[in-house]
Residue frames relative to the residue before (quaternion, step in Angstrom):
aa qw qx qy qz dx dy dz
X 1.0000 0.0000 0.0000 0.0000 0.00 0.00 0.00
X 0.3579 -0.7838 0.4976 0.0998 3.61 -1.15 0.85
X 0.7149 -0.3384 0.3946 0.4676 3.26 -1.37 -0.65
X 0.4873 0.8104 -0.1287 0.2987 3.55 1.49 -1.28
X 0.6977 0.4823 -0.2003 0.4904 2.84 1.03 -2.37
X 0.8626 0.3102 -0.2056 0.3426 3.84 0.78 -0.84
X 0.0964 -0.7889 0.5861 0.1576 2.98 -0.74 0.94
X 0.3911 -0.7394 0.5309 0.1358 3.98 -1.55 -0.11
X 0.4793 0.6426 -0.5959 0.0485 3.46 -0.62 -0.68
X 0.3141 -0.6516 0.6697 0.1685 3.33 -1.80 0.14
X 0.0004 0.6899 -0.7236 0.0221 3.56 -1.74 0.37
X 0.8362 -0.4202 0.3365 0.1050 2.54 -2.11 1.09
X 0.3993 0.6309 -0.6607 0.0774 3.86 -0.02 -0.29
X 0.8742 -0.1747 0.3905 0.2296 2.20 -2.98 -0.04
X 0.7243 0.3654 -0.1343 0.5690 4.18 0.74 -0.57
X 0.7519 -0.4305 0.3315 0.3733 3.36 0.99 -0.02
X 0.6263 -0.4867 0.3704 0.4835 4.21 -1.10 0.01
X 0.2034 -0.7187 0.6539 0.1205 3.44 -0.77 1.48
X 0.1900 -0.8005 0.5674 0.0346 3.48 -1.08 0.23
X 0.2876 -0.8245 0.4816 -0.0746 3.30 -0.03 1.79
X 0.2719 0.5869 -0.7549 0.1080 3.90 -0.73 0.39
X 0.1686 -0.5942 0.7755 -0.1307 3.18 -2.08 1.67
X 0.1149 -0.6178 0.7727 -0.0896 3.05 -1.01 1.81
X 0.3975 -0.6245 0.6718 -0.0270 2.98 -1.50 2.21
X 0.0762 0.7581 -0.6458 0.0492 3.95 -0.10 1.31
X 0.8298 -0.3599 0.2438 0.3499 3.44 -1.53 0.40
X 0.7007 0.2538 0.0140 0.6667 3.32 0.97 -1.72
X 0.9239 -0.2094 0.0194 0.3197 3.84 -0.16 0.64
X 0.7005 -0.5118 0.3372 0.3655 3.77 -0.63 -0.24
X 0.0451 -0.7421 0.6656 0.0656 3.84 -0.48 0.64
X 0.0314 -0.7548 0.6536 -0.0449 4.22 -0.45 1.04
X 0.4855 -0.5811 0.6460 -0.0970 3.12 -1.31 1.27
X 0.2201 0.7462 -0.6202 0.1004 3.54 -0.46 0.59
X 0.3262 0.7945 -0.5080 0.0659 3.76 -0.90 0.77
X 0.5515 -0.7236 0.3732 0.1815 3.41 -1.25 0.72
X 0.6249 0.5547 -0.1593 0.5257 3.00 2.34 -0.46
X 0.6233 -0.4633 0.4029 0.4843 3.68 -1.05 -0.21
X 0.7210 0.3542 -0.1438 0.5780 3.34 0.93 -1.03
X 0.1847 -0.7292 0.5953 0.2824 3.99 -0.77 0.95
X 0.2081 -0.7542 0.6220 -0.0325 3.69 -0.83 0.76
X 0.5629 -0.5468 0.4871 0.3832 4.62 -1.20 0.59
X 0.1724 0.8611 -0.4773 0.0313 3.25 -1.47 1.12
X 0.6716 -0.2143 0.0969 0.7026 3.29 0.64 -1.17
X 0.2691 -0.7986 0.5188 -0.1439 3.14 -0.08 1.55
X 0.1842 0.5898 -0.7730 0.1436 4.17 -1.16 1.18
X 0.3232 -0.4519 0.8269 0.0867 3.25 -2.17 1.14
X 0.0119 -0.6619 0.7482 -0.0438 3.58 -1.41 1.04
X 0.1057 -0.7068 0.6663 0.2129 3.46 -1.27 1.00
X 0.5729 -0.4613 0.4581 0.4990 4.14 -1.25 0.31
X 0.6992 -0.1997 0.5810 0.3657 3.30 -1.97 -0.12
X 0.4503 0.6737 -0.5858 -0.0138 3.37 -1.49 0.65
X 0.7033 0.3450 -0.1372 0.6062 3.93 0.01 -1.23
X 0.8937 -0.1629 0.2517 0.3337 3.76 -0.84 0.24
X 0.5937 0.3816 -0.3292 0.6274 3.44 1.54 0.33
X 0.0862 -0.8735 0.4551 0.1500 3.81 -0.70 0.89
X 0.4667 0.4759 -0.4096 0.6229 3.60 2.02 0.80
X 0.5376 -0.5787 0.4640 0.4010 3.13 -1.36 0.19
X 0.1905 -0.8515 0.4393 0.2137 3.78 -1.22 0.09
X 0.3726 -0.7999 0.4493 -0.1396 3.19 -0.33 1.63
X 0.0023 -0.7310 0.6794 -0.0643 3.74 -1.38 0.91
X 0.4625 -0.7005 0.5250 0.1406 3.26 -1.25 0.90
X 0.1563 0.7909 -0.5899 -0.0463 3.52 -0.97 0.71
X 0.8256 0.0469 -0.2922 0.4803 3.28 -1.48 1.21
X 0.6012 0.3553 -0.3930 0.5982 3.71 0.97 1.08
X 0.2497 0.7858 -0.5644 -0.0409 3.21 -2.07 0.57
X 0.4902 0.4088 -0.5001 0.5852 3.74 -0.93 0.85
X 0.8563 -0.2276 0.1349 0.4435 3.32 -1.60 -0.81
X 0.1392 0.8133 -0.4469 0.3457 4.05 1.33 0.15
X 0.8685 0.3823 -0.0038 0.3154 2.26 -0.47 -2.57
X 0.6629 0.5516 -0.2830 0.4197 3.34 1.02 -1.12
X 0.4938 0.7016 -0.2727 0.4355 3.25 1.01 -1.00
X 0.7722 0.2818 -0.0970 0.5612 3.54 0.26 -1.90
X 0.4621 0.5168 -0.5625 0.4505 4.11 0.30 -0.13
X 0.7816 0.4922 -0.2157 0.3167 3.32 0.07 -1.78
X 0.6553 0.3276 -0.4204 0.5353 3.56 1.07 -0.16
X 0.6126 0.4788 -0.3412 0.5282 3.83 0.61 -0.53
X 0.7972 0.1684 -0.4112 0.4088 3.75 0.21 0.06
X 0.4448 0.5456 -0.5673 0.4274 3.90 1.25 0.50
X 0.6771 0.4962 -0.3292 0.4324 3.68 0.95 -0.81
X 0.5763 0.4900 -0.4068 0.5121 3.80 0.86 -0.57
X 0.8038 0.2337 -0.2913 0.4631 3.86 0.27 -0.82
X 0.3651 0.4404 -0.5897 0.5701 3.91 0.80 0.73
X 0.9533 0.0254 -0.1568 0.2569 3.74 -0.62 -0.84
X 0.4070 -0.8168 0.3115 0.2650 3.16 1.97 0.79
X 0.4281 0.7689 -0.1934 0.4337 3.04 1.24 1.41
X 0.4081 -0.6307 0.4547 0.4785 3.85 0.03 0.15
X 0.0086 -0.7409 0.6704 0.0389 3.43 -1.15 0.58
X 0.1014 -0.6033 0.7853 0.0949 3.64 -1.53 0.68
X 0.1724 0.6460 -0.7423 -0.0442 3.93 -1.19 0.36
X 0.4671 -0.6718 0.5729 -0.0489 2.76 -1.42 1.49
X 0.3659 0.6867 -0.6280 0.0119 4.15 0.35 -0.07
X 0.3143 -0.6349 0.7057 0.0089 2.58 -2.23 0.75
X 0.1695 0.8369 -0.4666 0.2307 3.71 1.02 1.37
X 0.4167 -0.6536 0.5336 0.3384 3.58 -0.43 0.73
X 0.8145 0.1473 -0.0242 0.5607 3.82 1.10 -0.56
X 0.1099 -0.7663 0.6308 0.0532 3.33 -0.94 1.10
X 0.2598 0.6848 -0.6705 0.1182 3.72 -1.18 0.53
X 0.6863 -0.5455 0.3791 0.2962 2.85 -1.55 0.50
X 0.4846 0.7234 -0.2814 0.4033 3.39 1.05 0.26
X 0.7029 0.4399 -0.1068 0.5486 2.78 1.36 -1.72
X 0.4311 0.7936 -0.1625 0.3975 3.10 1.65 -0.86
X 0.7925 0.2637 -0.1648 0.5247 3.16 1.04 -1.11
X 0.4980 0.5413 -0.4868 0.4712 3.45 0.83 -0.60
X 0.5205 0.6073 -0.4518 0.3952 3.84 0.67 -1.19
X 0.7009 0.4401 -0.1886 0.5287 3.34 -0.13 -1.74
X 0.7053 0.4794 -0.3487 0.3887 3.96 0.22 -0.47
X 0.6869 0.4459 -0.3120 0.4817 3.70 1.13 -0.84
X 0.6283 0.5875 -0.2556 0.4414 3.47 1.21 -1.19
X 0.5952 0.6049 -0.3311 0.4125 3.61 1.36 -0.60
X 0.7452 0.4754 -0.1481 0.4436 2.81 1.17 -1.39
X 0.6347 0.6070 -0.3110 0.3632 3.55 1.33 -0.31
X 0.6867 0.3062 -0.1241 0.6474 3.23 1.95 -1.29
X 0.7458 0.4217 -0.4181 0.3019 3.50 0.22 -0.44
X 0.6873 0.3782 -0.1518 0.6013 3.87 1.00 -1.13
């Protein structure tokens, strides 16, 4: 893996400068999501795309649960069925809400989809 595989950027939100690093791996996407200078393990979902007999992606929380987990799936399976790709996102947010939630899903759109 290179310099290549990783890309970065940061934005403005409603909580402050989110900071975004995407490692491009062989078999799918590892994303980085943090509120700090330093990205660090948090609420954590693996999403595979839509394929065989399932027409949503399917998704599991790790180190999160209740309205968390749900929270972090829902960005990690909008990003699997944009790049039709494994995805692992990793955020490290002092706060999660569905708010933040969306802005999430709103930068990540804009990174893969446009």
């Amino acid at each position: 893996m290179g310099l290549d595989d990783i890309s970065e950027f940061s934005s403005e939100t409603s909580i402050g400068t989110i900071r975004v690093r995407i490692l491009d791996l062989e078999n799918g996407l590892l994303i980085l999501i943090s509120d700090k200078e330093r990205f660090r393990l948090g609420l954590s979902a693996v999403a595979i795309p839509s394929g065989q007999g399932s027409s949503d992606p399917t998704s599991t929380g790790l180190f999160s649960m209740g309205l968390d987990n749900a929270l972090v799936r829902t960005v990690t399976e909008r990003v699997a069925s944009w790049t039709n790709r494994t995805c692992i996102i990793i955020t490290g947010l002092n706060q999660m809400n569905r708010e933040i939630m969306l802005e999430i899903v709103s930068l990540l759109r804009d990174h893969f989809v446009t």
